[in-house]
C-alpha positions in Angstrom: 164.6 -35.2 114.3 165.4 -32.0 111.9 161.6 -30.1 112.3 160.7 -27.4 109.7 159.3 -24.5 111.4 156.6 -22.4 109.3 154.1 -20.0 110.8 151.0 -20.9 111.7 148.4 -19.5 109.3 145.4 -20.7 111.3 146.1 -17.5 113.7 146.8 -14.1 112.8 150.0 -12.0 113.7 150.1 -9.7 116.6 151.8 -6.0 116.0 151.8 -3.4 119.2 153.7 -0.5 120.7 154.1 1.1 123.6 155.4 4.4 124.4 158.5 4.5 126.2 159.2 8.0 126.2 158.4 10.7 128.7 160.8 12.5 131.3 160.4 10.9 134.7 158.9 8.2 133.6 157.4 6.2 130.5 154.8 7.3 129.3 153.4 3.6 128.8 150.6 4.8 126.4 150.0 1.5 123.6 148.5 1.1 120.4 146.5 -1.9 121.5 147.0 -5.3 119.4 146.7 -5.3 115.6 146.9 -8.1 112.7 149.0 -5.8 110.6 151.8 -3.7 111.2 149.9 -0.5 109.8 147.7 0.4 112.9 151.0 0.9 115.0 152.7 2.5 112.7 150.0 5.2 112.3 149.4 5.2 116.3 153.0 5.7 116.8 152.7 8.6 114.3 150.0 10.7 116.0 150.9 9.8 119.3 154.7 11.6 118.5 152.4 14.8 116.3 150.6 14.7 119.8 153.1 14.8 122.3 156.9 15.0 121.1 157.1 11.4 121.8 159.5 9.2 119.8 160.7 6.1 121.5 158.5 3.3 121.6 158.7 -0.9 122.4 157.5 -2.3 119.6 156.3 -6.2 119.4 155.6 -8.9 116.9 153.9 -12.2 117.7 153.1 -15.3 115.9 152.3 -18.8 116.1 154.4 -21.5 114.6 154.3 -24.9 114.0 156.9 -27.8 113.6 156.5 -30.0 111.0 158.5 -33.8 110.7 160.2 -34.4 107.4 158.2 -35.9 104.7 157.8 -39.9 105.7 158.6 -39.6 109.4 155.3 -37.9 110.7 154.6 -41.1 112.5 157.3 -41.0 114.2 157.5 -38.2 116.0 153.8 -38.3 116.9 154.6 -41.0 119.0 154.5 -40.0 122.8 157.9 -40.0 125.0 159.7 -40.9 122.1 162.7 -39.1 122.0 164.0 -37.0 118.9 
């Protein structure tokens, strides 16, 4: 069954970073989680004014959903049924 996938707009986006700088070792200092991308951007900012840094992990999560095409939503509710 062809699904639409849309994101799900009942839970906010996650933005965060991680420093994976340092000479040894990472550095591993993070931005913590955000709903928008403009928190990280501005941790990731200071953190390189700060310490030379300039290599950091950055990642996006989200929720989605699948929706049925229009007229088949009882169908593919329907439990083992195979698509």
């Amino acid at each position: 069954m062809p699904f639409t996938m849309t994101q799900d707009t009942s839970a906010e986006p996650e933005y965060e970073a991680r420093c994976v700088s340092g000479n040894a070792s990472d550095c591993d200092a993070d931005s913590g989680t955000h709903h928008t991308p403009s928190p990280v951007e501005e941790w990731q900012r200071k953190h390189t004014q700060e310490t030379g840094h300039r290599r950091y992990r950055r990642n996006f999560g989200d929720y989605t959903v699948l929706e049925p095409p229009p007229g088949l939503e009882e169908l593919a509710s329907v439990p083992g049924r195979s698509t």
